[in-house]
Backbone atoms as SQL, in Angstrom:
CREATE TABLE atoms (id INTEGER PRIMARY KEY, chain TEXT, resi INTEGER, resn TEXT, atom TEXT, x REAL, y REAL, z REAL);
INSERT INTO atoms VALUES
  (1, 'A', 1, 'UNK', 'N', 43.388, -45.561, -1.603),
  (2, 'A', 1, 'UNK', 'CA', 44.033, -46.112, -2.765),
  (3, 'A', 1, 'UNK', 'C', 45.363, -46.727, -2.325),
  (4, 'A', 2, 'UNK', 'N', 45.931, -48.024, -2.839),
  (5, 'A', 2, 'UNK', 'CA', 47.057, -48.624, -2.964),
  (6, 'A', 2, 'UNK', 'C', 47.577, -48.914, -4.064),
  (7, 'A', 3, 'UNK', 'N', 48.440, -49.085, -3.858),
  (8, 'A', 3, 'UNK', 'CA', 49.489, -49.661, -4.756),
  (9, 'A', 3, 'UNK', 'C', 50.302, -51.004, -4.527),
  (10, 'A', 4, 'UNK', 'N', 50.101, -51.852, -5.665),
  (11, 'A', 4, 'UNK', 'CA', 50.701, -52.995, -5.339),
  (12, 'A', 4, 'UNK', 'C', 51.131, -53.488, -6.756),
  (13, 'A', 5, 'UNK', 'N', 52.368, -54.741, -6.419),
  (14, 'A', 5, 'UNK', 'CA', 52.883, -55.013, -7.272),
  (15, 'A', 5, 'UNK', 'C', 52.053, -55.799, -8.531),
  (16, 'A', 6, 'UNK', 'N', 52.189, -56.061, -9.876),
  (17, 'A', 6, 'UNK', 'CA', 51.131, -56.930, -10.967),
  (18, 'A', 6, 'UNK', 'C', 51.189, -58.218, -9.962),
  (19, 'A', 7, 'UNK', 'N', 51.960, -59.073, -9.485),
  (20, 'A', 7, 'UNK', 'CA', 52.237, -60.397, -8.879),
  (21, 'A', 7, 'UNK', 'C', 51.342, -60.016, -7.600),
  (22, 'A', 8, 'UNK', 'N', 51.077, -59.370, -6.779),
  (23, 'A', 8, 'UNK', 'CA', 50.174, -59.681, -5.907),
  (24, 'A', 8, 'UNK', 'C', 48.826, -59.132, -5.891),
  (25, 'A', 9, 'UNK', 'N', 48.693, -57.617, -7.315),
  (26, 'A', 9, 'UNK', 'CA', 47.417, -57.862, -7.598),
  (27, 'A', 9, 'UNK', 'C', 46.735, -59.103, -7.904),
  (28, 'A', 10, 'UNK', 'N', 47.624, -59.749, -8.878),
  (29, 'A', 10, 'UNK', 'CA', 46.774, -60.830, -9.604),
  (30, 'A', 10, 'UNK', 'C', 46.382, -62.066, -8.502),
  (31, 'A', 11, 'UNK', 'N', 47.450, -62.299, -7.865),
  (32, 'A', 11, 'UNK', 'CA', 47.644, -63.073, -6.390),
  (33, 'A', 11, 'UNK', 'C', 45.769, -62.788, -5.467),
  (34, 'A', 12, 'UNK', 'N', 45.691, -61.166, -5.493),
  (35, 'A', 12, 'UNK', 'CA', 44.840, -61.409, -4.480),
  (36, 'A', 12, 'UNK', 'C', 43.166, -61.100, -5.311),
  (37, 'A', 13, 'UNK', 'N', 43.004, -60.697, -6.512),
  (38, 'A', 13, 'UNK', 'CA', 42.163, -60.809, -7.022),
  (39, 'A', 13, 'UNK', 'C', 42.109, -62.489, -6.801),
  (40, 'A', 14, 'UNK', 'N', 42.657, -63.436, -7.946),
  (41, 'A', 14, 'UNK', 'CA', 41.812, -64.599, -7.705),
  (42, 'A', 14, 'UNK', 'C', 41.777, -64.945, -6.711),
  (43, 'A', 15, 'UNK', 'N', 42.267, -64.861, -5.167),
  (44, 'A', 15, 'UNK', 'CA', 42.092, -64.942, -4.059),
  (45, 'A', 15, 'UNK', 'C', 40.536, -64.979, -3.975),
  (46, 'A', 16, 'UNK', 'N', 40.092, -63.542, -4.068),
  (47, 'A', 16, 'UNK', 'CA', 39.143, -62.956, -4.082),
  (48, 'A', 16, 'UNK', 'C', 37.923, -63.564, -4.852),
  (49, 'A', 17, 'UNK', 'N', 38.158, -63.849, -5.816),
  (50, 'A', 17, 'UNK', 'CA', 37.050, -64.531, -6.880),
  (51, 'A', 17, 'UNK', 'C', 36.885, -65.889, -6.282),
  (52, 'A', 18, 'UNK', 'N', 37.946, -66.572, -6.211),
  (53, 'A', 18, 'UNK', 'CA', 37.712, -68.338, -5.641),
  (54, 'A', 18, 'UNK', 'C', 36.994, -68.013, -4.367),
  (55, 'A', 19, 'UNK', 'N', 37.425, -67.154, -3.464),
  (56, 'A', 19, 'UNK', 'CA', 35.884, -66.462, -2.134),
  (57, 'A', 19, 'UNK', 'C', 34.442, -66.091, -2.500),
  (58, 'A', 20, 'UNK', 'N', 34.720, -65.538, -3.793),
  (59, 'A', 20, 'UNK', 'CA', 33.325, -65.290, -4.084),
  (60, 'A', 20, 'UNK', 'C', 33.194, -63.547, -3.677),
  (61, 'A', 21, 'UNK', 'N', 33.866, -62.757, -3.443),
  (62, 'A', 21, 'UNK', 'CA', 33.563, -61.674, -2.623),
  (63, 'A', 21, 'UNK', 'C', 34.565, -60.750, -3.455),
  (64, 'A', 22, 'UNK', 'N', 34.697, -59.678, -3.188),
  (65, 'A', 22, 'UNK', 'CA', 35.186, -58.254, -4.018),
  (66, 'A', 22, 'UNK', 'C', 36.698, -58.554, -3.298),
  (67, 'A', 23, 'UNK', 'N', 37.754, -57.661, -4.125),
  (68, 'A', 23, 'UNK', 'CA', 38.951, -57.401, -3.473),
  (69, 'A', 23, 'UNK', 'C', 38.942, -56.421, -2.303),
  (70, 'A', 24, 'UNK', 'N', 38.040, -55.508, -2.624),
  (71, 'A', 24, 'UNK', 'CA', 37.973, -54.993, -1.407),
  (72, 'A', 24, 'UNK', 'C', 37.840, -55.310, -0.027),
  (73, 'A', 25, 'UNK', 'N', 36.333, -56.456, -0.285),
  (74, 'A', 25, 'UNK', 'CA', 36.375, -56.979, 0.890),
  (75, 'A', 25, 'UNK', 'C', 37.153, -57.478, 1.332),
  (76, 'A', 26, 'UNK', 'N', 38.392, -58.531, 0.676),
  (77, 'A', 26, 'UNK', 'CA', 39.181, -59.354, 0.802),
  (78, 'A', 26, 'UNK', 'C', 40.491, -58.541, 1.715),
  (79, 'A', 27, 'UNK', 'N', 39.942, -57.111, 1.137),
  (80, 'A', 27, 'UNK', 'CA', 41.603, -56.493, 1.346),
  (81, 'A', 27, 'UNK', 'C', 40.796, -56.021, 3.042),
  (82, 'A', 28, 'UNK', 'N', 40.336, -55.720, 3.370),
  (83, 'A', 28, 'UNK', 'CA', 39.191, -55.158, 4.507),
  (84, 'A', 28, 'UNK', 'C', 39.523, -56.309, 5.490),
  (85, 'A', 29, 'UNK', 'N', 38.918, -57.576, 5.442),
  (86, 'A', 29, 'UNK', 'CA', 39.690, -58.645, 6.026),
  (87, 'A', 29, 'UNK', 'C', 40.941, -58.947, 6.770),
  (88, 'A', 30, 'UNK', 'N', 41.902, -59.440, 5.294),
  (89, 'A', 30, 'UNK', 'CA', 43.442, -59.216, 5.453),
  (90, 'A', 30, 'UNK', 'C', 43.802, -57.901, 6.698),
  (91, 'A', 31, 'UNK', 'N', 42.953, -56.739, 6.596),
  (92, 'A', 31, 'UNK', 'CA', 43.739, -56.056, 7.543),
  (93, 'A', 31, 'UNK', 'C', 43.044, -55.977, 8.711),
  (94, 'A', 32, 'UNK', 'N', 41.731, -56.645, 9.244),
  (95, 'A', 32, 'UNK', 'CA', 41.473, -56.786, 10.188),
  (96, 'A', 32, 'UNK', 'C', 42.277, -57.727, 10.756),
  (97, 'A', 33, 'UNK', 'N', 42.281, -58.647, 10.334),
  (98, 'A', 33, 'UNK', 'CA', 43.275, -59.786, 10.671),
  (99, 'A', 33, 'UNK', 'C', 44.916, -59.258, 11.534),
  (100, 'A', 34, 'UNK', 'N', 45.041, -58.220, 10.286),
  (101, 'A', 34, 'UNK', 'CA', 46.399, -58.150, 10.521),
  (102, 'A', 34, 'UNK', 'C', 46.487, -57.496, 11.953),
  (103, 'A', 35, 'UNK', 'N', 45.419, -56.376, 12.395),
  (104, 'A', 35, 'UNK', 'CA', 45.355, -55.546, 13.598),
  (105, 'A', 35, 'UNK', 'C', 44.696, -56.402, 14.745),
  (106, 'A', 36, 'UNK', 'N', 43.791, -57.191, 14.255),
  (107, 'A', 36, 'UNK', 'CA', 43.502, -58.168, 15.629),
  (108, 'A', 36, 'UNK', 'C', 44.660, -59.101, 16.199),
  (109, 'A', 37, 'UNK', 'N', 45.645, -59.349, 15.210),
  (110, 'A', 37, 'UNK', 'CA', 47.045, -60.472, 15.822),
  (111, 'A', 37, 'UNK', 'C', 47.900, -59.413, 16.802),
  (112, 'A', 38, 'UNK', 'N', 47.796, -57.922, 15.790),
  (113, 'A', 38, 'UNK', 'CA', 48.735, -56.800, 16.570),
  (114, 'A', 38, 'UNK', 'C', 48.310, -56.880, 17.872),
  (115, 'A', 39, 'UNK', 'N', 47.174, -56.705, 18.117),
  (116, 'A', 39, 'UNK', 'CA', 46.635, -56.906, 19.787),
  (117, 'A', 39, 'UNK', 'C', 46.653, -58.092, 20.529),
  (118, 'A', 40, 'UNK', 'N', 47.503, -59.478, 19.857),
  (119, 'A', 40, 'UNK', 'CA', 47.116, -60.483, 20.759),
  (120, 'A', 40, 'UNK', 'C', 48.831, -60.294, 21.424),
  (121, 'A', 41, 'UNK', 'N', 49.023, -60.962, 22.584),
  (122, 'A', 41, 'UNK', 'CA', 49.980, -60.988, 23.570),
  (123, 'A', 41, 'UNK', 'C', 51.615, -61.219, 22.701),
  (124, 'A', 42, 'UNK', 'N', 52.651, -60.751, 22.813),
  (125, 'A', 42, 'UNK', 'CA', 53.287, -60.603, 22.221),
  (126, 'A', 42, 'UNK', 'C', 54.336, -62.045, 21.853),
  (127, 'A', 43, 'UNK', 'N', 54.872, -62.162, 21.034),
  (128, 'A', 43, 'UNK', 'CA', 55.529, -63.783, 21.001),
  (129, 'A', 43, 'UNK', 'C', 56.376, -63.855, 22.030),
  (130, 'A', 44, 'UNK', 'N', 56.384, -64.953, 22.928),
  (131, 'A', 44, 'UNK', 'CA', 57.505, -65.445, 23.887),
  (132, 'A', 44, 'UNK', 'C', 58.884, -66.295, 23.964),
  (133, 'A', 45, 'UNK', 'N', 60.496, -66.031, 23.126),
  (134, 'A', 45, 'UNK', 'CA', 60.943, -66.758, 22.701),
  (135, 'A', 45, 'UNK', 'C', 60.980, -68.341, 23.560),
  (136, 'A', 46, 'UNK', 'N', 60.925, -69.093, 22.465),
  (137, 'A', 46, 'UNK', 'CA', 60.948, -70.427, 23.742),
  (138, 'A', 46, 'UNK', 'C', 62.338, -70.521, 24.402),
  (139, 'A', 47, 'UNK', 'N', 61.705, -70.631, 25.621),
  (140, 'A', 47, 'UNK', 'CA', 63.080, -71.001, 26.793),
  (141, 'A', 47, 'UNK', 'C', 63.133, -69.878, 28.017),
  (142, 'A', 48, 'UNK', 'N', 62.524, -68.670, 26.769),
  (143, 'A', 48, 'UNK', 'CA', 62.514, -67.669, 27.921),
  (144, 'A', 48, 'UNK', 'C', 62.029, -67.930, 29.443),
  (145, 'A', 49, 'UNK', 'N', 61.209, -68.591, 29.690),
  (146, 'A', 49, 'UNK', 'CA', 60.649, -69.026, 30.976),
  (147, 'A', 49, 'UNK', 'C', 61.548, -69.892, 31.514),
  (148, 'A', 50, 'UNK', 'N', 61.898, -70.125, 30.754),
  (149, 'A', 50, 'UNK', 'CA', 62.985, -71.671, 31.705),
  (150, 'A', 50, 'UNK', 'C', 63.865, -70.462, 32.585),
  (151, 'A', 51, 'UNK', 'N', 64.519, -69.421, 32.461),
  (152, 'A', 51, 'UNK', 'CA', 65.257, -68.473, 32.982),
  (153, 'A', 51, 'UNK', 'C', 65.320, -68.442, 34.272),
  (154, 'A', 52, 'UNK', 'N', 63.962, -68.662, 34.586),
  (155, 'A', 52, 'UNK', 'CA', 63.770, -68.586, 35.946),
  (156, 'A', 52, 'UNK', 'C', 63.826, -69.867, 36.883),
  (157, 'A', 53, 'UNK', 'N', 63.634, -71.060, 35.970),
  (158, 'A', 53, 'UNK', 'CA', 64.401, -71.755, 36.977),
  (159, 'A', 53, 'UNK', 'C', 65.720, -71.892, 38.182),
  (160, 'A', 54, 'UNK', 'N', 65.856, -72.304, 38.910),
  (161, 'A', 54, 'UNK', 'CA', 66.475, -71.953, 39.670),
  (162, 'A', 54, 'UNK', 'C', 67.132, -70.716, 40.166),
  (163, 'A', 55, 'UNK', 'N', 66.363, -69.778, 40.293),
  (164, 'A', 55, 'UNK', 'CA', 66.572, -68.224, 40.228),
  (165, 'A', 55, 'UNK', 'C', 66.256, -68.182, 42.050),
  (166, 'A', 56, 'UNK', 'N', 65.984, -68.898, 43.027),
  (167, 'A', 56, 'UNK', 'CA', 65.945, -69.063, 43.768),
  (168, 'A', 56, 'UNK', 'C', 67.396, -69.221, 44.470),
  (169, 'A', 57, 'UNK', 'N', 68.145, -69.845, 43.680),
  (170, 'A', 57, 'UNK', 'CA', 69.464, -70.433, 43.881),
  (171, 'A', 57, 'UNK', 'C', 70.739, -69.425, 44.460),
  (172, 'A', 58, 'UNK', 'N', 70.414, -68.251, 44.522),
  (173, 'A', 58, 'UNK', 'CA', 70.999, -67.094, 45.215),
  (174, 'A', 58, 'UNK', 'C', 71.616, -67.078, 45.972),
  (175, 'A', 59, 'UNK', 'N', 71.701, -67.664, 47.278),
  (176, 'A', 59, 'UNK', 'CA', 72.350, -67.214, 48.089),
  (177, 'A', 59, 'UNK', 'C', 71.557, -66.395, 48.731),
  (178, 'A', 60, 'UNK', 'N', 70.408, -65.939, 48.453),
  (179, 'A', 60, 'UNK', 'CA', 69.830, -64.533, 49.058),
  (180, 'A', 60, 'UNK', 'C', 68.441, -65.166, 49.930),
  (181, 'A', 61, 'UNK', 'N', 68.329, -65.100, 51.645),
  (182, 'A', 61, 'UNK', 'CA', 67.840, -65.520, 52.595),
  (183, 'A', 61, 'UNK', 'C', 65.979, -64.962, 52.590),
  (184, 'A', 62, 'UNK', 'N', 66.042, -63.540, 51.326),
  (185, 'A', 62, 'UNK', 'CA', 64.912, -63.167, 51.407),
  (186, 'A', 62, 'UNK', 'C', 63.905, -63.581, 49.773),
  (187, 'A', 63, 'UNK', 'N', 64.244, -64.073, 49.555),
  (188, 'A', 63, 'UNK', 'CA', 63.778, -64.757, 48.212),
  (189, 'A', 63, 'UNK', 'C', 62.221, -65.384, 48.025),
  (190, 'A', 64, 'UNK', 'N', 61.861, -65.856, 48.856),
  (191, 'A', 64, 'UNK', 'CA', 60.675, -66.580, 49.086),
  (192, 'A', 64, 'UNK', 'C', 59.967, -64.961, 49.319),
  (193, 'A', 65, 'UNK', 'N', 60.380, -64.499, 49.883),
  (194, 'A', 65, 'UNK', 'CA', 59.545, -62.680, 50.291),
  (195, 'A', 65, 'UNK', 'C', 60.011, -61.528, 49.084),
  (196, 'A', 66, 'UNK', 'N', 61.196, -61.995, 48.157),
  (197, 'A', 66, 'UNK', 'CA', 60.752, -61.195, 47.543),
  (198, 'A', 66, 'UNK', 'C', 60.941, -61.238, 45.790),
  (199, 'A', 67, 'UNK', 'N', 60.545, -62.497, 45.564),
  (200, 'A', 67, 'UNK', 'CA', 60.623, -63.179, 44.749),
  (201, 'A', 67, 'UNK', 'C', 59.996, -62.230, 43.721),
  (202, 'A', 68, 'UNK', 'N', 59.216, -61.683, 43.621),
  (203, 'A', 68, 'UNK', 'CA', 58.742, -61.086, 42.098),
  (204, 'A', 68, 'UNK', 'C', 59.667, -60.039, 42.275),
  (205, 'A', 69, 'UNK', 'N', 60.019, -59.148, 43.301),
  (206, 'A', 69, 'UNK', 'CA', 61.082, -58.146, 42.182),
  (207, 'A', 69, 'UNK', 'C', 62.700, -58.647, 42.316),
  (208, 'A', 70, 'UNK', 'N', 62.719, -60.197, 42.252),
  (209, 'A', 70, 'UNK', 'CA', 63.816, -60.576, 42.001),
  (210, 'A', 70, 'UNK', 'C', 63.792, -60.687, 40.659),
  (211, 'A', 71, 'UNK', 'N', 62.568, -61.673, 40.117),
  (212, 'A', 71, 'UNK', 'CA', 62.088, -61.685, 39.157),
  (213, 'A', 71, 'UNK', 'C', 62.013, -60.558, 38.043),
  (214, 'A', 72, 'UNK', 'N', 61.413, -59.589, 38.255),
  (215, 'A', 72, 'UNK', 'CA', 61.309, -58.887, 37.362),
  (216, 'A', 72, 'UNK', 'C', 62.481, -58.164, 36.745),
  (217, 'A', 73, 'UNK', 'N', 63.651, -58.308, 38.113),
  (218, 'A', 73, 'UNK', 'CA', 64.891, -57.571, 37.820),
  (219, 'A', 73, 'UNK', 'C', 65.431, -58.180, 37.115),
  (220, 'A', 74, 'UNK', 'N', 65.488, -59.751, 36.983),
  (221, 'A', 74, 'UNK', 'CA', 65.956, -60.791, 36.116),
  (222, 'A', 74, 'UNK', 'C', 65.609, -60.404, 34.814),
  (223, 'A', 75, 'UNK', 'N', 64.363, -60.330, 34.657),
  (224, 'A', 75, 'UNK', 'CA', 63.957, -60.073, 33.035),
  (225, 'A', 75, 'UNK', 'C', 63.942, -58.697, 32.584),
  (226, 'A', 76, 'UNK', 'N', 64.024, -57.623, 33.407),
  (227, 'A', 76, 'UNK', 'CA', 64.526, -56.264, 33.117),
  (228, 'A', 76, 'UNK', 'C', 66.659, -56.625, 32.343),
  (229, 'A', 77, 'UNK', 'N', 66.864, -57.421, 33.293),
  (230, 'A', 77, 'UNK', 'CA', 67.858, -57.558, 32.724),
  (231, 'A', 77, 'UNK', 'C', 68.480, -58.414, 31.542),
  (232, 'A', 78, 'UNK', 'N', 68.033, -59.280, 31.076),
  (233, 'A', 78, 'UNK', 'CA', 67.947, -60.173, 30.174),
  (234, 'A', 78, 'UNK', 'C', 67.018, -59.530, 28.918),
  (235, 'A', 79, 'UNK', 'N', 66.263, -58.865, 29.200),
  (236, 'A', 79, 'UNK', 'CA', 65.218, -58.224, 28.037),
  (237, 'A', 79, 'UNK', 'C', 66.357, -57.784, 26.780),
  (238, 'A', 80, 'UNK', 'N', 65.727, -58.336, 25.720),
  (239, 'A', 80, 'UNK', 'CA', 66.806, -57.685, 24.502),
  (240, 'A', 80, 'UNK', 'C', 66.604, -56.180, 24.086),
  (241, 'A', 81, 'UNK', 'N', 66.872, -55.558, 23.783),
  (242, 'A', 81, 'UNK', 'CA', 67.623, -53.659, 23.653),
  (243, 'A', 81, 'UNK', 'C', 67.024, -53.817, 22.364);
C-alpha cells in the first residue's frame, strides 16, 4: 500500500487509462524503471575527464610507468566528499 498525493493519484491513473493497463501495472513499471537506471553507470560531471589532460606534465621521469596510480591518485583527490 501507498500513499500519494490527490494531484498525482489523478496524474497517474489517467496515465494509466490513456495506456490502457491498471495503475498497478503502471506503478510496477515506473519502479522497474526506476531500479534499472539505479544500476546503470553513475553520471560523469562534464569536464571531469578533461582533468587529466596534461597530468603528464609533472615533472615526474616515471609517468609513462606509472601513469594509472598517478591517475587514480588524481581522482581520489579531486573526488567530491
Amino acid at each position: 500500500m501507498i500513499y500519494l498525493e490527490p494531484e498525482q493519484h489523478k496524474a497517474l491513473r489517467a496515465e494509466a487509462v490513456g495506456r490502457g493497463i491498471s495503475m498497478a501495472e503502471l506503478l510496477r513499471r515506473l519502479v522497474k524503471r526506476h531500479l534499472e537506471e539505479g544500476r546503470a553507470s553513475p553520471h560523469v560531471p562534464t569536464g571531469a575527464f578533461m582533468k587529466v589532460v596534461a597530468l603528464g606534465s609533472s615533472g615526474r621521469s616515471d609517468v609513462s610507468e606509472r601513469h594509472d596510480a598517478y591517475l587514480a591518485q588524481a581522482l581520489r583527490r579531486d573526488r567530491p566528499r
